[in-house]
SEPAMAR-169292 format. One record per atom (N, C-alpha, C): x, y, z; residue number from 0; atom name. Coordinates in steps of 0.02 Angstrom, whole numbers. Atoms other than C-alpha are relative to their C-alpha. Last residue first. Example, Ala and Ser with C-alpha at 12.3 -4.5 7.8 and 13.67 -1.06 7.14 Angstrom:
# residues 2
{atom {-42, -59, -3}, 1, "N"}
{atom {684, -53, 357}, 1, "CA"}
{atom {-39, 55, 37}, 1, "C"}
{atom {45, -59, 0}, 0, "N"}
{atom {615, -225, 390}, 0, "CA"}
{atom {45, 60, 0}, 0, "C"}
END
This chain:
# residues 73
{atom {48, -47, -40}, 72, "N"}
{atom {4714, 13612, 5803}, 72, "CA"}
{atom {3, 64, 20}, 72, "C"}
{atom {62, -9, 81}, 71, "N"}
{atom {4804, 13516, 5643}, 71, "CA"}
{atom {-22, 44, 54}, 71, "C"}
{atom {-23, -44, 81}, 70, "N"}
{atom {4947, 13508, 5776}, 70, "CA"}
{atom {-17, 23, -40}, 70, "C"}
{atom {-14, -61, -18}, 69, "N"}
{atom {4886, 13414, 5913}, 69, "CA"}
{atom {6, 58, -40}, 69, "C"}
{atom {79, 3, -16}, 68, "N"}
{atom {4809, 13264, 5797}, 68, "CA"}
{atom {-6, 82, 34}, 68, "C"}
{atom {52, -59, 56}, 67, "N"}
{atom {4984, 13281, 5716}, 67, "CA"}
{atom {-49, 19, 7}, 67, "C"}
{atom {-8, -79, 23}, 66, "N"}
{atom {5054, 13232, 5904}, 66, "CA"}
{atom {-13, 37, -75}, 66, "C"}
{atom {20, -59, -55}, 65, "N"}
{atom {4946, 13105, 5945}, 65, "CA"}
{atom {7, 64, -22}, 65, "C"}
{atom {70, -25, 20}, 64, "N"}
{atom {4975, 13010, 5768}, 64, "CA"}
{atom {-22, 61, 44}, 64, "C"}
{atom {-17, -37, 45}, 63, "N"}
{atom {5175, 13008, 5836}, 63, "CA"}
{atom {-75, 47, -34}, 63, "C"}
{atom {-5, -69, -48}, 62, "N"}
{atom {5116, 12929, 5996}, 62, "CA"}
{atom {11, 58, -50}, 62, "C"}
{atom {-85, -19, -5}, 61, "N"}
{atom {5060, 12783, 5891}, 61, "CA"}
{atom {-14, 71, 35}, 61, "C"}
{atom {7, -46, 8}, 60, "N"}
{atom {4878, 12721, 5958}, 60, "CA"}
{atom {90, 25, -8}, 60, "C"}
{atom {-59, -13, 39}, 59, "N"}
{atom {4804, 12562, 5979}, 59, "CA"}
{atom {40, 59, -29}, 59, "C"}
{atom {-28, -29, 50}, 58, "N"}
{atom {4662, 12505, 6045}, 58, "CA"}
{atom {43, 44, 12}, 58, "C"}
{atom {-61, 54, 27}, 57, "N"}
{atom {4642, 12377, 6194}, 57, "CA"}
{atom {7, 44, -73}, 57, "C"}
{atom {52, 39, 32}, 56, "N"}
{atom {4477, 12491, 6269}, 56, "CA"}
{atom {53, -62, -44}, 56, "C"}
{atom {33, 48, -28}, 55, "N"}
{atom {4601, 12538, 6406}, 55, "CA"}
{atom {-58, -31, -36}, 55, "C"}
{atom {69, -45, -30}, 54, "N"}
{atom {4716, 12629, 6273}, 54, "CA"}
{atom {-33, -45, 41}, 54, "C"}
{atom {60, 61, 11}, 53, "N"}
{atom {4874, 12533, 6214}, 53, "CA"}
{atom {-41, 46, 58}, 53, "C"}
{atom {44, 6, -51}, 52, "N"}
{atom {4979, 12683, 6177}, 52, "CA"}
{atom {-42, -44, -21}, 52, "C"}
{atom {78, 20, 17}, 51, "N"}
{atom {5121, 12646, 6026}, 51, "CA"}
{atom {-35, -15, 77}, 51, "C"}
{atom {51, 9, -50}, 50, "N"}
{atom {5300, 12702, 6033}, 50, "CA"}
{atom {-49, -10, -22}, 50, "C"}
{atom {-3, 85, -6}, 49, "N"}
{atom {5417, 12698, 5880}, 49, "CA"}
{atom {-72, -30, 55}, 49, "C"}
{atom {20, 7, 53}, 48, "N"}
{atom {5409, 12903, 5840}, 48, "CA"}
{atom {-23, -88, 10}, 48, "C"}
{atom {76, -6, -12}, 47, "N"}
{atom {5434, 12918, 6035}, 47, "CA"}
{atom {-47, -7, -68}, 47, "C"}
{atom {39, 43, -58}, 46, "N"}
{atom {5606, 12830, 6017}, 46, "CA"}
{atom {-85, 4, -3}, 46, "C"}
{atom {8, 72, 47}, 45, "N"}
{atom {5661, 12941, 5862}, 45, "CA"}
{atom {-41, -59, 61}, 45, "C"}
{atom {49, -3, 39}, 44, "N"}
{atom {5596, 13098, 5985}, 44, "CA"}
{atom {3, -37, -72}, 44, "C"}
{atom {67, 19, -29}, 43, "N"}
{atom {5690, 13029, 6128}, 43, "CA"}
{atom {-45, 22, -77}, 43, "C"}
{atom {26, 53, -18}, 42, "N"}
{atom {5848, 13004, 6010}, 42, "CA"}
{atom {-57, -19, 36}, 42, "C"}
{atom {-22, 56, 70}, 41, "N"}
{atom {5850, 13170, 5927}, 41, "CA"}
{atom {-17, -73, 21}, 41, "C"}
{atom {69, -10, 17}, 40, "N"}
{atom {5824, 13262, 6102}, 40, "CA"}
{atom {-16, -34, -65}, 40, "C"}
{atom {65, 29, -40}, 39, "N"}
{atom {5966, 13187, 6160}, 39, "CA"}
{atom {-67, 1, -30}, 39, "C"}
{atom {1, 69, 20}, 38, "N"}
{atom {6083, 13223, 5998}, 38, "CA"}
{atom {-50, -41, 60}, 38, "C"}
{atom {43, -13, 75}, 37, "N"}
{atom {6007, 13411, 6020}, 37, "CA"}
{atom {6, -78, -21}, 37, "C"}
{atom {77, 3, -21}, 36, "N"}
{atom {6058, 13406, 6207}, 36, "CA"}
{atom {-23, 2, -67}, 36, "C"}
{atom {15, 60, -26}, 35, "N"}
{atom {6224, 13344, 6164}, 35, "CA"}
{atom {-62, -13, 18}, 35, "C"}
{atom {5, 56, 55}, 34, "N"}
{atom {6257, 13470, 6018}, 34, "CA"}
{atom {3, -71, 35}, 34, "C"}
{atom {36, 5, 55}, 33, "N"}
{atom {6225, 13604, 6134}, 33, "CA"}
{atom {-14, -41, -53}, 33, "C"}
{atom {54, 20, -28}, 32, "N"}
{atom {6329, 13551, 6289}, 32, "CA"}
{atom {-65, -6, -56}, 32, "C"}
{atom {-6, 84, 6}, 31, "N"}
{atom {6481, 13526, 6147}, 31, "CA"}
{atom {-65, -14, 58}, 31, "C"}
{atom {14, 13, 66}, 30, "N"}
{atom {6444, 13723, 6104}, 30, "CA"}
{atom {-8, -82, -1}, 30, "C"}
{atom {86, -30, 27}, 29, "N"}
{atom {6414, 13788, 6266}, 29, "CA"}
{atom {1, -55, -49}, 29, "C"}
{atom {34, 36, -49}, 28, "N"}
{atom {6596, 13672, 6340}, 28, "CA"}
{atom {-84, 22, -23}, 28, "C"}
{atom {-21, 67, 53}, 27, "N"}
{atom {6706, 13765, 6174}, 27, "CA"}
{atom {-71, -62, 70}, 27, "C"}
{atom {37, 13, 79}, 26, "N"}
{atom {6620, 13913, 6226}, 26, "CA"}
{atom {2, -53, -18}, 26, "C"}
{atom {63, -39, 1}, 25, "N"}
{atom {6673, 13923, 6418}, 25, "CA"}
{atom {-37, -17, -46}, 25, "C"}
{atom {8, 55, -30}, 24, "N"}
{atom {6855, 13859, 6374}, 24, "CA"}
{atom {-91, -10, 29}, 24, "C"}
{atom {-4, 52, 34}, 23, "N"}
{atom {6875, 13980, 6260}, 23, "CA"}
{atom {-17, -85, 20}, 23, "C"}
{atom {43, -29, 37}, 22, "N"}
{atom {6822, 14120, 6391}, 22, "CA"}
{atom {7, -51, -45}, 22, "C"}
{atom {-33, -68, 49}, 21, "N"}
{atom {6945, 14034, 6510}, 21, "CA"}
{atom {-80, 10, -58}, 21, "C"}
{atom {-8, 29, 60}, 20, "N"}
{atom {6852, 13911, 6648}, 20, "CA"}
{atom {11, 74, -52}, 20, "C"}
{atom {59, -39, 22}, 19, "N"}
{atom {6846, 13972, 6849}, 19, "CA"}
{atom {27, -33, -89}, 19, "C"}
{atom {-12, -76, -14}, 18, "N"}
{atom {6938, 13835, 6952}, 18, "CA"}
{atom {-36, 29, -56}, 18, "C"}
{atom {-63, -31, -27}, 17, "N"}
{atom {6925, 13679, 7015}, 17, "CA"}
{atom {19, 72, -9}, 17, "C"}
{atom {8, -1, -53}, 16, "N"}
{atom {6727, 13629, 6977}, 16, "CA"}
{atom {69, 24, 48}, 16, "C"}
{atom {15, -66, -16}, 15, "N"}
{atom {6764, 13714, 6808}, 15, "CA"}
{atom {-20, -17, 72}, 15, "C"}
{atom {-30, -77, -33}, 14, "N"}
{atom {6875, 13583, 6784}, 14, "CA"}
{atom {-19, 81, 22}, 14, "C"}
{atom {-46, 22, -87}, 13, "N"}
{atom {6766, 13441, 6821}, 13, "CA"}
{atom {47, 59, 2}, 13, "C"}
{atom {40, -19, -82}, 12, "N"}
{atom {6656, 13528, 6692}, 12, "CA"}
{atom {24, -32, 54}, 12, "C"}
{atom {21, -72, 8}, 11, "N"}
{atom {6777, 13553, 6555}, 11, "CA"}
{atom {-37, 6, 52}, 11, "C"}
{atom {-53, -37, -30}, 10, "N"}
{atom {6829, 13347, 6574}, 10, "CA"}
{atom {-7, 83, 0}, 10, "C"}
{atom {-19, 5, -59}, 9, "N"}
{atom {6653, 13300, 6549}, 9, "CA"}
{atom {60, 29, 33}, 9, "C"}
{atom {42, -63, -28}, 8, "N"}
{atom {6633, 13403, 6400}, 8, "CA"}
{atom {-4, -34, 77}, 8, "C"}
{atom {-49, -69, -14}, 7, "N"}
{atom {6796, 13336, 6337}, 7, "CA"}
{atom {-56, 22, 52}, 7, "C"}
{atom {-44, 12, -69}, 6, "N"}
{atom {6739, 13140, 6376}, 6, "CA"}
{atom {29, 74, 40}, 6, "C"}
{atom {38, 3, -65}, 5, "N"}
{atom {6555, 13196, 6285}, 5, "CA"}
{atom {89, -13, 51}, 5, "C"}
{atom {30, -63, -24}, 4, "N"}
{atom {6659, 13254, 6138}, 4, "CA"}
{atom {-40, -13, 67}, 4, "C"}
{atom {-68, -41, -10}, 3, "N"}
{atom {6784, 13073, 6139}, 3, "CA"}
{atom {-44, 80, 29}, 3, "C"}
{atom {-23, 2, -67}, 2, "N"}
{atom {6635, 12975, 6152}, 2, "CA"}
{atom {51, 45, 0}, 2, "C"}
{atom {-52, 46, -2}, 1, "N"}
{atom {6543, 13043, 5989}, 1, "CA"}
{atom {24, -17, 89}, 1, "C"}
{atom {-58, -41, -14}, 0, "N"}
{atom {6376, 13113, 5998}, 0, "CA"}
{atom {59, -47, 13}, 0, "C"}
END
């Protein structure tokens, strides 16, 4: 997410700590919370694609395999 949309959606919520936020002002803060939790969730689940459990027998296990293993079941 760019810096400039995370600076608005900061500035939108310091102002709703001053006073109540206009119906446009409301949406435009949904819509830039929405496309910050989707660029979060994007980077933990590129992150968790990379991961690899070392098991206590010393094997080896991407986290990614886990979850198709879930999945087929």
């Amino acid at each position: 997410m760019e810096r400039k949309k995370l600076d608005r959606l900061s500035e939108l919520t310091a102002i709703a700590r001053i006073r109540e936020l206009t119906d446009e002002e409301k949406s435009e803060r949904e819509e830039l919370r929405n496309e910050y939790r989707a660029a979060v969730v994007g980077s933990l689940m590129g992150s968790l694609e990379h991961t690899t459990i070392v098991n206590p027998d010393g094997t080896r296990e991407k986290v990614s395999d886990r979850r198709k293993d879930k999945s087929d079941k």
